[in-house]
N, C-alpha and C positions, 0 to 999 in steps of 0.2 A: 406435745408441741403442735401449734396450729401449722396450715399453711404460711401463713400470715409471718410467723414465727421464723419457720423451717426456708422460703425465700428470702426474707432479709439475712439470714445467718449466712446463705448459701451465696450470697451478691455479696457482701460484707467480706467472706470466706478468699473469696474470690479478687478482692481489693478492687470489687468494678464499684465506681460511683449509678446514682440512680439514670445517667446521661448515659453513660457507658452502658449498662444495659440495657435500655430503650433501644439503643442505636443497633445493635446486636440482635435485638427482636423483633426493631422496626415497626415500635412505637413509638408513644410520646413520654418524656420523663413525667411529664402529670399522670398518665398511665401508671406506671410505674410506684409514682407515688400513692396512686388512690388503693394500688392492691396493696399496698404493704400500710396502709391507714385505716386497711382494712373495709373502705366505703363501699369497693367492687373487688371482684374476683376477675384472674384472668381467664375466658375462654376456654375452651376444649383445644384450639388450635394453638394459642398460646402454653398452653400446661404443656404441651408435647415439647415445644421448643424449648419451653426453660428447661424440663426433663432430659433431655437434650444437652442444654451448654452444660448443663451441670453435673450430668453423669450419674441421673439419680432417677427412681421412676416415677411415674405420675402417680402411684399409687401412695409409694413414700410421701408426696407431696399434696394429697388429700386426706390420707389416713392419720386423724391426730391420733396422739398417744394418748388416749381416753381408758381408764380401767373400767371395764360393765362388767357386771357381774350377769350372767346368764344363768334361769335356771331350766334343767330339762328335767324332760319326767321320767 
């Protein structure tokens, strides 16, 4: 699951519209809208807040669930 993914679940989750959470983060809903359309990402300062309303960590919310296969020697 992307970022991208994992904040719309989490806003939707939550029953905030994209207004409602602007206002909350004290952005702009086009904000809002461009990270979940995936055109930009939100900041360093932003990630901590929505990590924040949402009770979730910034790491949960960069870390996609990608399988790599690793090998050592």
């Amino acid at each position: 699951m992307t970022l991208v993914e994992k904040f719309t679940a989490l806003r939707k989750r939550q029953g905030l519209s994209q207004e409602d959470l602007a206002e909350k983060l004290s952005v702009s809903r086009q904000a809002i809208s461009r990270w979940e359309s995936d055109s930009t990402l939100p900041d360093a300062e932003n990630l901590l807040e929505i990590s924040k309303l949402f009770a979730v960590t910034v790491v949960y919310l960069i870390n996609n669930a990608m399988k790599t296969t690793k090998t050592f020697p």
